[in-house]
C-alpha positions as CSV (number, residue, x, y, z in Angstrom):
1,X,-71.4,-1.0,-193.2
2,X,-72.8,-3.9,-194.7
3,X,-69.0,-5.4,-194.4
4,X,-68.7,-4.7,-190.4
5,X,-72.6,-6.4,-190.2
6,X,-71.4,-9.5,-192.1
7,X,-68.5,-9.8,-189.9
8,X,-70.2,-9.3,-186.8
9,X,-72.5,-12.1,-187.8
10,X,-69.9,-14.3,-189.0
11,X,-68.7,-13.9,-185.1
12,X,-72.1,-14.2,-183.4
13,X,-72.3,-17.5,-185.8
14,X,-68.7,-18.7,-184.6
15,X,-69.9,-18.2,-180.9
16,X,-73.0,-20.4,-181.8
17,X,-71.5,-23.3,-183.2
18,X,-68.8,-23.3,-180.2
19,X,-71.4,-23.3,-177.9
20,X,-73.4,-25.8,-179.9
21,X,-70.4,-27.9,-180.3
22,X,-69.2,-28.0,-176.7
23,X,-73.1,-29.2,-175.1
24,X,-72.6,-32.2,-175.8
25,X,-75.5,-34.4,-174.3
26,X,-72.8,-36.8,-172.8
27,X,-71.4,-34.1,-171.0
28,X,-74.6,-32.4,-169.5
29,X,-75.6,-34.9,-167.0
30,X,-74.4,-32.7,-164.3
31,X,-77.1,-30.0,-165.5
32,X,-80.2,-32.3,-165.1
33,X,-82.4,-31.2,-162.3
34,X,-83.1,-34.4,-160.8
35,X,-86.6,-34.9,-160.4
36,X,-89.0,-33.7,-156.9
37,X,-89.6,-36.6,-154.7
38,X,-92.2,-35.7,-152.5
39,X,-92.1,-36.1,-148.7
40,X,-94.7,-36.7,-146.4
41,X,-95.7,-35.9,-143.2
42,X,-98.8,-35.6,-140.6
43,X,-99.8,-33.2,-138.8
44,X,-101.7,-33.8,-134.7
45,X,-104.6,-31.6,-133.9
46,X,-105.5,-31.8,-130.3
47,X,-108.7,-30.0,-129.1
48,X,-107.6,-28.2,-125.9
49,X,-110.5,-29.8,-123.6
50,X,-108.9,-33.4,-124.6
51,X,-105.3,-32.5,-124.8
52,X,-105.1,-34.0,-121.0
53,X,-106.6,-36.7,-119.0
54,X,-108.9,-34.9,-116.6
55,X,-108.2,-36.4,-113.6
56,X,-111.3,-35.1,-112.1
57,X,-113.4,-37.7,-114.5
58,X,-110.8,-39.8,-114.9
59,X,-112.9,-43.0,-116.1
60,X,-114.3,-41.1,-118.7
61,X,-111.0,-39.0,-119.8
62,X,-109.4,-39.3,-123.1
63,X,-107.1,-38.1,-125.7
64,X,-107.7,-36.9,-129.1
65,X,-106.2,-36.7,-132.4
66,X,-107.6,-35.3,-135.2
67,X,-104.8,-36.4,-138.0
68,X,-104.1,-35.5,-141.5
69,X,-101.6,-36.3,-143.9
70,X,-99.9,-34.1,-146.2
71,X,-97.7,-34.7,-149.4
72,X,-97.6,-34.0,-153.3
73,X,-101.0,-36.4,-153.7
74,X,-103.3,-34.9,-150.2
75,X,-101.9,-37.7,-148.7
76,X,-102.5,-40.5,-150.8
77,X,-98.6,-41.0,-150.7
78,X,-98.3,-41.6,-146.8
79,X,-98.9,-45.3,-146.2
80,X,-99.0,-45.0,-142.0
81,X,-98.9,-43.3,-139.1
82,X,-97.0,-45.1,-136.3
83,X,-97.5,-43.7,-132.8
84,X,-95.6,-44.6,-130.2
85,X,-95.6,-43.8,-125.9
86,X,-93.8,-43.8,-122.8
87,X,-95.4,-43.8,-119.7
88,X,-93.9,-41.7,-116.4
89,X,-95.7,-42.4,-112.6
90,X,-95.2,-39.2,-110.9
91,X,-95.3,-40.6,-107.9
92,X,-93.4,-43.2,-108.0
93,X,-90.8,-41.7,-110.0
94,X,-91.1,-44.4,-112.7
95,X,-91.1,-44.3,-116.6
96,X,-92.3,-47.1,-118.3
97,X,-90.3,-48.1,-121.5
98,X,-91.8,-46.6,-124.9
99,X,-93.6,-48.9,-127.6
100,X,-96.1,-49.0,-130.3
101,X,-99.4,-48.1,-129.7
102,X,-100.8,-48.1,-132.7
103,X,-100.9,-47.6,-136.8
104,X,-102.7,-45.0,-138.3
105,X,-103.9,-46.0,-142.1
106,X,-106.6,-43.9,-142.5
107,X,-106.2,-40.0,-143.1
108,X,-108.2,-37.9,-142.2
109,X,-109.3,-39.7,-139.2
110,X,-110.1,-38.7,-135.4
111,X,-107.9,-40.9,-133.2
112,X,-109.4,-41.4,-129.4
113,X,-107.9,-42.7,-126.6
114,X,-109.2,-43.3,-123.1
115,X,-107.6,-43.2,-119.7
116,X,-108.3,-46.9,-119.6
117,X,-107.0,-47.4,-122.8
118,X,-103.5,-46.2,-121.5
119,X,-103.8,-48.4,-118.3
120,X,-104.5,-51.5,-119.9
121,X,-101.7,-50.8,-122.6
122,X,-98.8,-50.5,-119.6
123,X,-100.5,-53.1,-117.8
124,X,-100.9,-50.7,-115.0
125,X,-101.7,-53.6,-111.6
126,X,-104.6,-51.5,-110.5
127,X,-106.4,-50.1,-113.7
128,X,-106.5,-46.2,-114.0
129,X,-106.2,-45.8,-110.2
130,X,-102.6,-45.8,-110.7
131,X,-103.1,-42.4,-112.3
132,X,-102.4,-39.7,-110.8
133,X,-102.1,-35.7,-111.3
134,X,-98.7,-35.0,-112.6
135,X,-98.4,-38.1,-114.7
136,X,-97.3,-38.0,-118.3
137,X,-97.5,-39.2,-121.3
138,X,-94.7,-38.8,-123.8
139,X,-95.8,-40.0,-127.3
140,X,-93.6,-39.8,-130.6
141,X,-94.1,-40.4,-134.3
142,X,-92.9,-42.0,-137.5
143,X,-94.5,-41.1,-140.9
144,X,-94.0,-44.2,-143.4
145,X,-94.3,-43.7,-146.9
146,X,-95.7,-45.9,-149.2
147,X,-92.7,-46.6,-151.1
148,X,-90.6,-47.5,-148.1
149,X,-89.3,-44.4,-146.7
150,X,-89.6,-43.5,-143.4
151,X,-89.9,-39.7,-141.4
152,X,-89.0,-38.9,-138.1
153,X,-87.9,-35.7,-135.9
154,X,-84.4,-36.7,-136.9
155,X,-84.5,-36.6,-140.3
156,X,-87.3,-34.3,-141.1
157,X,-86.6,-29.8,-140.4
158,X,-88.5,-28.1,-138.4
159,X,-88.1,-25.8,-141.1
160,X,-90.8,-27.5,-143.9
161,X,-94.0,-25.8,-143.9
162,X,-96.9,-27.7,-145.1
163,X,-99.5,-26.6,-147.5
164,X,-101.5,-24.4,-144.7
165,X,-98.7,-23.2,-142.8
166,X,-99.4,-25.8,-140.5
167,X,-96.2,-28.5,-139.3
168,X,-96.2,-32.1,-139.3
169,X,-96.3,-33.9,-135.4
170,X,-93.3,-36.0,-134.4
171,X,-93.8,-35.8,-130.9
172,X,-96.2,-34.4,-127.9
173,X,-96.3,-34.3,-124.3
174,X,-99.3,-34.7,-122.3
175,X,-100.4,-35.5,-118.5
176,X,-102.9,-36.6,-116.2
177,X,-104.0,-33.3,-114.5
178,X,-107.3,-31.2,-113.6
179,X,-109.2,-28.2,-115.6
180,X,-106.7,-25.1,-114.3
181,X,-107.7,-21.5,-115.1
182,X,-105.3,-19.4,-113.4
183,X,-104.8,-16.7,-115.8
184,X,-105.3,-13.1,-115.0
185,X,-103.4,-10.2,-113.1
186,X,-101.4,-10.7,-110.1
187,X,-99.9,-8.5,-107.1
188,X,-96.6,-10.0,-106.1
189,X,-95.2,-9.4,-102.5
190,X,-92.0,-10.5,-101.8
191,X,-91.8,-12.3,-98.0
192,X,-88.1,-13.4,-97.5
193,X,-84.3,-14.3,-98.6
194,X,-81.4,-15.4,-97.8
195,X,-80.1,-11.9,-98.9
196,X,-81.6,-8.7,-98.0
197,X,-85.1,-8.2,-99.3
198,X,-83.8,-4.6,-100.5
199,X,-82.9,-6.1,-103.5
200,X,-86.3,-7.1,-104.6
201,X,-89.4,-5.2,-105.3
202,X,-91.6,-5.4,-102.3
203,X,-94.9,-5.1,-104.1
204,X,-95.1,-5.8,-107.8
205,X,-97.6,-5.8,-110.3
206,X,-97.6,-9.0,-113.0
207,X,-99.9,-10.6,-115.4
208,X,-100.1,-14.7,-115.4
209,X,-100.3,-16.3,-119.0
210,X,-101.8,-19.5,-119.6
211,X,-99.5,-21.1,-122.3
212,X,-101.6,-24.1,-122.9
213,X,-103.5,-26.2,-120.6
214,X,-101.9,-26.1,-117.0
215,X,-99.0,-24.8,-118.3
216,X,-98.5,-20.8,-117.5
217,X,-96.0,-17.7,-117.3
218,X,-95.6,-15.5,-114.9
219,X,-94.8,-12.1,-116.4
220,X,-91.7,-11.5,-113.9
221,X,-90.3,-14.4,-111.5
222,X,-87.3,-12.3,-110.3
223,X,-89.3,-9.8,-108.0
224,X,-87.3,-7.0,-110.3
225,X,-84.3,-8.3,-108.9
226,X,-82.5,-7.2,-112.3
227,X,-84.6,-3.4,-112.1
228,X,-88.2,-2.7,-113.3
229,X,-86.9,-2.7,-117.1
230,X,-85.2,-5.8,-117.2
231,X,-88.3,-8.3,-116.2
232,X,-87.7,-12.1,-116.9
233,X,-90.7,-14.9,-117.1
234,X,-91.4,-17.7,-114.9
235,X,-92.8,-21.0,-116.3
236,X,-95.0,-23.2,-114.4
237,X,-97.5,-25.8,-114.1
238,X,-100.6,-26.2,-111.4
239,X,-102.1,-29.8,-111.9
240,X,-104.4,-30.7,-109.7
241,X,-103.6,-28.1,-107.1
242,X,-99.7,-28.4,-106.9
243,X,-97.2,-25.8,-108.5
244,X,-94.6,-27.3,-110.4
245,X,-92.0,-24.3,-111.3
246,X,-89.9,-24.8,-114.9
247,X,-86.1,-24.6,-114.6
248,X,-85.2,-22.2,-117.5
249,X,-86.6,-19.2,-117.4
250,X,-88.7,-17.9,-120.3
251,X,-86.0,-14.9,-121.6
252,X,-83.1,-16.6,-120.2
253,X,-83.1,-20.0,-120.3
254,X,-79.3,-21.0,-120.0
255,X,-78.5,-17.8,-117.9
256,X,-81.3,-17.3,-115.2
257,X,-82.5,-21.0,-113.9
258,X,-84.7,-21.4,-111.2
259,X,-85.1,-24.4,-109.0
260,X,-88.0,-25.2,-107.0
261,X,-88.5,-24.9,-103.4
262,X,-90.4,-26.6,-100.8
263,X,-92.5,-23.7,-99.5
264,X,-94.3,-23.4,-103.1
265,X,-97.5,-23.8,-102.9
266,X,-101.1,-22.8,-104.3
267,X,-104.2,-22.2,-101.7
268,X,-107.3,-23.2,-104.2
269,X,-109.4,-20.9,-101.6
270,X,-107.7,-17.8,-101.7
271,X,-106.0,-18.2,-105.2
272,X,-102.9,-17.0,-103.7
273,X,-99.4,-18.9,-105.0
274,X,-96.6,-18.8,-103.0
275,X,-93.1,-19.5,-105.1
276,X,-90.1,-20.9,-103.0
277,X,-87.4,-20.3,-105.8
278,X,-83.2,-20.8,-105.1
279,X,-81.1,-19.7,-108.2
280,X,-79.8,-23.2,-109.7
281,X,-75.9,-23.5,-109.7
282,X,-75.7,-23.4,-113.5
283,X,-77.4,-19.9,-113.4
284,X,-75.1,-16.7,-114.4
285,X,-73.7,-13.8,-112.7
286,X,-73.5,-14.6,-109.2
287,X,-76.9,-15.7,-109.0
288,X,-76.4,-19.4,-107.9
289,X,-77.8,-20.2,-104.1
290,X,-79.7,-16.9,-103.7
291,X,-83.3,-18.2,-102.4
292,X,-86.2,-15.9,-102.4
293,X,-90.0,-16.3,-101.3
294,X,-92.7,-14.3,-102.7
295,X,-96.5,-14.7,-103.1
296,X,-99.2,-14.0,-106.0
297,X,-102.8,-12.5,-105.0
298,X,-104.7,-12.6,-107.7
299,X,-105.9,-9.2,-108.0
C-alpha cells in the first residue's frame, strides 16, 4: 500500500513540476485580463410638460434637461456634454443644418432652453413667429471623456445599462406643438373605399394610447380588414389640431404601411377624427393602393 501511495505521489509531483515548468511568466501574457477602462455616458431627463414647445405660450415655452453622468467615478470621469440641433420649418419644408449648441460641464445640472433661445440660435428673420405647430427639433449628443475619448450613438450599444437601469441620451426628437389629450376609447365607423366596404368592420370598438406627448396609437387602424383577431396599430400625431398619421404601422412596420390622406382630419368640437389612409406601395400582400376612410367618436 504504502508502495502504490509513494508512486502515486511521485506522479502527482511529476504533473506539478510540468505544469510549474511550462508557465513560464514570458509565455502568459496572453492570460492577463487587461485591465476595466470605464466608459461614460449621460443620461436626458425631460419632464413631460417641457418636453415640447407649447405653441399656445410660445414666448414663454421651453425645453428641459435634467442631465446626469454616469461612469466608474459618478461621473467625475465625463469631462463634457456636447449637444448639438437641427432645425426643420414645417411649413416651409426646410431643415436647417445641425450645429453645436452647447457644452455641458457640470453634472448633475438642469439644462433650459427657451423658444427664443432656439430662434435666435438659427437666426430665424422674424424671432419665434417663424414657429409653428409641427416644427421640430432634432438634437444629438456626444459624451467626451476626460482622457480624450469620445461616445456617440455609433460607437456606444444600446445594449449597456447604467447603474439604475436607466440608458445614456444620444439623441431626441422634439416639436413645436400644443397640450393634446386625446386618449381614451373610441367607436370607429368605417365611411368609404375604393373596394367594397364589406371587407371592413362597419362599427368597431378601439382604445387610443397616448405614447408620449402628441404622439398616440390607435388600437386598430385596419378597420379589421385582416379579421377581429388579427388587429394592427396606427401611430399618429395631433399638434395643434392637425393629424399627422405614421407610416409603419405599430405590429407591422415593414409589411402593413399606411400613407396619409387628404380627408384626415380632427374636429376639436366634436372630438371626432376622421383617417384618410391608402396602403403605401411598399406594403405586403396585395395591399398597395387600397384607400379607406373611417372616423373615431370618442365614446
Amino acid at each position: 500500500m504504502k508502495i502504490c501511495m509513494l508512486k502515486i505521489f511521485a506522479s502527482l509531483t511529476m504533473v506539478t513540476l510540468l505544469i510549474v515548468a511550462g508557465c513560464n511568466p514570458e509565455d502568459q501574457d496572453h492570460l492577463k485580463i487587461p485591465a476595466l477602462v470605464s466608459g461614460g455616458t449621460v443620461r436626458a431627463v425631460l419632464p413631460p410638460e417641457n418636453s415640447f414647445l407649447d405653441f399656445t405660450d410660445i414666448t414663454k415655452a421651453k425645453l428641459i434637461m435634467d442631465l446626469t453622468a454616469y461612469d466608474f467615478e459618478g461621473g467625475k470621469l465625463v469631462q463634457s456634454y456636447d449637444i448639438y440641433v437641427s432645425y426643420t420649418d414645417l411649413s416651409a419644408g426646410e431643415t436647417y443644418d445641425e450645429k453645436l449648441y452647447t457644452k455641458v460641464t457640470t453634472f448633475p445640472s438642469r439644462l433650459e432652453i427657451t423658444s427664443q433661445n432656439l430662434a435666435d440660435f438659427f437666426e430665424l428673420p422674424n424671432g419665434i413667429d417663424d414657429l409653428d405647430g409641427g416644427d421640430t427639433f432634432a438634437f444629438t449628443m456626444e459624451v467626451h471623456m476626460k482622457d480624450g475619448r469620445i461616445f456617440t450613438a455609433e460607437n456606444t450599444s444600446d445594449d449597456i445599462v447604467l447603474e439604475n437601469n436607466s440608458r445614456g441620451t444620444f439623441f431626441l426628437n422634439t416639436f413645436v406643438g400644443c397640450p393634446s389629450a386625446l386618449a381614451g376609447n373610441y367607436k370607429l365607423e368605417i365611411v368609404s373605399s375604393n373596394i367594397g366596404l364589406g371587407n371592413f368592420a362597419q362599427s368597431l370598438d378601439a382604445t387610443i394610447t397616448q405614447v408620449s406627448p402628441a404622439v398616440y396609437e390607435l388600437s386598430d387602424g385596419t378597420m379589421d380588414f385582416f379579421g377581429p383577431d388579427f388587429p394592427i396599430g396606427m401611430k399618429f400625431l395631433e399638434i395643434c389640431g392637425s393629424i399627422f398619421i405614421q407610416a409603419p404601422s405599430v405590429d407591422f412596420p415593414t409589411l402593413v404601411i399606411f400613407n396619409q390622406g387628404a380627408g384626415t382630419s380632427y374636429d376639436q368640437e366634436t372630438g371626432v377624427i376622421t383617417f384618410d389612409v391608402t396602403y403605401n406601395d411598399a406594403s405586403c400582400c396585395g395591399l398597395p393602393g387600397i384607400q379607406y376612410t373611417f372616423t373615431a367618436t370618442p365614446e
